[in-house]
N, C-alpha and C positions, 0 to 999 in steps of 0.2 A: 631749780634743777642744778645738780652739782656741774662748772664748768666743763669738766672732762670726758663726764658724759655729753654736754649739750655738744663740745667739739668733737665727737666720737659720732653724732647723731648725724651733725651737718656734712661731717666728712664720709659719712657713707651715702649721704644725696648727692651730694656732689658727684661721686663713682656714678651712682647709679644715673645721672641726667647727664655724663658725658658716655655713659654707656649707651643707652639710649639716642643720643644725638648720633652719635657713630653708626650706630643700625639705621636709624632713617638717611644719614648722607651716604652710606650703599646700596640703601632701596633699589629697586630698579623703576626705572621711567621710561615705559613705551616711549616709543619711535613717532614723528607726528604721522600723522593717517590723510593721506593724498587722495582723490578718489580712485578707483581701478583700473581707470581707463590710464590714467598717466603714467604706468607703471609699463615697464617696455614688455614683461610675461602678465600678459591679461588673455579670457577668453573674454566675449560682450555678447548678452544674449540680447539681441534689440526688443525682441515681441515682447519677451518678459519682463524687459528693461534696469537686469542686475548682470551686474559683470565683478569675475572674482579673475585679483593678480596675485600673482608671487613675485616676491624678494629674498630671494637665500641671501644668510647670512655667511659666506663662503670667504670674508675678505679681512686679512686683518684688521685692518682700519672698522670694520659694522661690527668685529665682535666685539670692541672696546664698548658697545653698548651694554655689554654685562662683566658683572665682574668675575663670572667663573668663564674659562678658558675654555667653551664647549666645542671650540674645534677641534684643540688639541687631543681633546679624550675622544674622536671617532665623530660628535653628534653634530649634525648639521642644519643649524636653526632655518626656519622659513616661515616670512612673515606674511602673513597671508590676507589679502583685505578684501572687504566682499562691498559692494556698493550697490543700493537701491535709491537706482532713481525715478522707480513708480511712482504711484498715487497711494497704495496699502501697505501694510508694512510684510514682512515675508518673515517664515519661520526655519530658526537653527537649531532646532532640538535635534534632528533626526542627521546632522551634519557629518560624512565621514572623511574623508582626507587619505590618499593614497601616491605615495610616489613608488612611479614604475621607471624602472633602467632602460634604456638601449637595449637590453638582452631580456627584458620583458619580467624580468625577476619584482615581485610588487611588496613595498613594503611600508607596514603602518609607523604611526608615529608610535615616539616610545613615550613611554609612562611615566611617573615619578621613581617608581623601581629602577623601570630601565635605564636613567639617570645617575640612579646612586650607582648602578653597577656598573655602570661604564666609566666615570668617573673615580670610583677607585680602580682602574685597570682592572676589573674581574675578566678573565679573559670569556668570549662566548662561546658557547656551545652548539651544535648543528645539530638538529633534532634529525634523526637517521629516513625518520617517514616520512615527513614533508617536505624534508628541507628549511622549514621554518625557522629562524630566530629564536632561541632561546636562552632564560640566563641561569644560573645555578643558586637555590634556595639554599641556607638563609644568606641574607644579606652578608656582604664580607665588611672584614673591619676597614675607620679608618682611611687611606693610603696618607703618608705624610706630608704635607705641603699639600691638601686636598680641604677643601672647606663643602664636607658635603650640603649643612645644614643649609646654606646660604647659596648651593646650586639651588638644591629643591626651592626654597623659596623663589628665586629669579623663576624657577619653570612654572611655579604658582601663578606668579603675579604675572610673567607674561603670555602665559596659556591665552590659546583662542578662547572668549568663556559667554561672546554673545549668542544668545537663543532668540534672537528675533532684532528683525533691522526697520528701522521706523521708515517713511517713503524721504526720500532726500536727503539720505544718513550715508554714511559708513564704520563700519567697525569693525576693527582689524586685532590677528596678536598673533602667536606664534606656535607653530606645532613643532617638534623636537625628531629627526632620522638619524637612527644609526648607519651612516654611513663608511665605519670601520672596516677597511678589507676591499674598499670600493673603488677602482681607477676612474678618477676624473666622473665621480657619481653624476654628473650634472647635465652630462654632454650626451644628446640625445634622450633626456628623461624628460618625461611628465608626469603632472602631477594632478589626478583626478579629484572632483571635489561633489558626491555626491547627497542626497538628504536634503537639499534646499528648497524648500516648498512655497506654492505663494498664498493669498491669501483666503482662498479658496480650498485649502489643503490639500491638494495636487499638487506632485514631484516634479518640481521644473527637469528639464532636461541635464544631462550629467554636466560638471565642467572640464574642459580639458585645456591646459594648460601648457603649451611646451616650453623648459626650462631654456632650449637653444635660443629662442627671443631674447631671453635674458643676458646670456653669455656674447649674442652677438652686442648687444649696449654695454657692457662691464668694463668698467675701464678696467687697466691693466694694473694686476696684482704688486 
């Protein structure tokens, strides 16, 4: 093989395995998983014997566990862990997740969409009939210094994505709120966690969660 090609061959692997290297050293890497009870915002349902906490990501220092800057753009990660310490294991198919305000306003997580859109500054829209949250179709381009591809993947990989929790397990990850436009979203809100059935198929009771447990342990910003 002509030298210039073989060094033409070698030098495009080489790109290619430090290109590669680079995307796995900004993968992202869950958080480690405590059980829920150690968590200062937990509910504990004793009968049932699963208890689910929250950990908002509200604090400079917890967002450096990703590399997109999801404060700054409005969204406000929450890491959510659920713990069964039955004898069966329990089911997360039917899983919803809801934070509600102080002023009772309730709001779901956001999507992969509603990630890119917030993330580029798209500004939001108020739907006139609900009141509901919504964003403007089609996706907008771009913003500069904005790495959407590489948000979306961080809310990939640390999406909540367990559907069932073995008996003396926990598994935990992270739902995404727009909390853009929001004073001190945190203060007086919870955050309900419905769908968790045991192993019998029957709805455990709802969870409810208030974020002021949290804020009362928070060291200071």
């Amino acid at each position: 093989m002509n030298r210039t090609i073989l060094r033409s061959l070698l030098a495009g692997l080489a790109v290619a395995v430090l290109a590669l290297t680079a995307r796995a050293a900004k993968e992202f890497v869950m958080p480690p998983v405590n059980p829920a009870r150690t968590y200062a915002a937990h509910d504990e349902h004793p009968m049932e014997r699963v208890t689910v906490a929250i950990e908002p990501y509200d604090t400079p220092a917890k967002s450096k566990t990703f590399h997109t800057d999801f404060l700054k753009h409005g969204l406000m990660p929450m890491f959510v862990v659920v713990t069964n310490d039955g004898d069966a294991p329990i089911a997360l198919t039917g899983i919803k997740v809801q934070l509600q305000t102080r002023d009772q306003t309730k709001y779901s997580p956001a999507d992969g969409d509603d990630v890119l859109r917030r993330i580029t500054n798209t500004r939001k829209l108020q739907s006139e009939s609900t009141g509901a949250q919504r964003f403007p179709i089609p996706l907008p381009k771009k913003a500069a210094g904005v790495n959407s591809r590489e948000a979306l993947d961080e809310v990939t990989l640390s999406q909540f994505q367990a559907k069932a929790i073995e008996p003396h397990t926990s598994h935990a990850g992270f739902f995404f709120f727009d909390t853009s436009g929001l004073d001190d979203p945190l203060r007086g809100a919870t955050l309900y966690i419905t769908g968790v059935k045991g192993a019998d198929g029957n709805e455990l009771m709802y969870f409810e969660v208030s974020l002021n447990k949290y804020l009362e342990k928070r060291e200071p910003i």
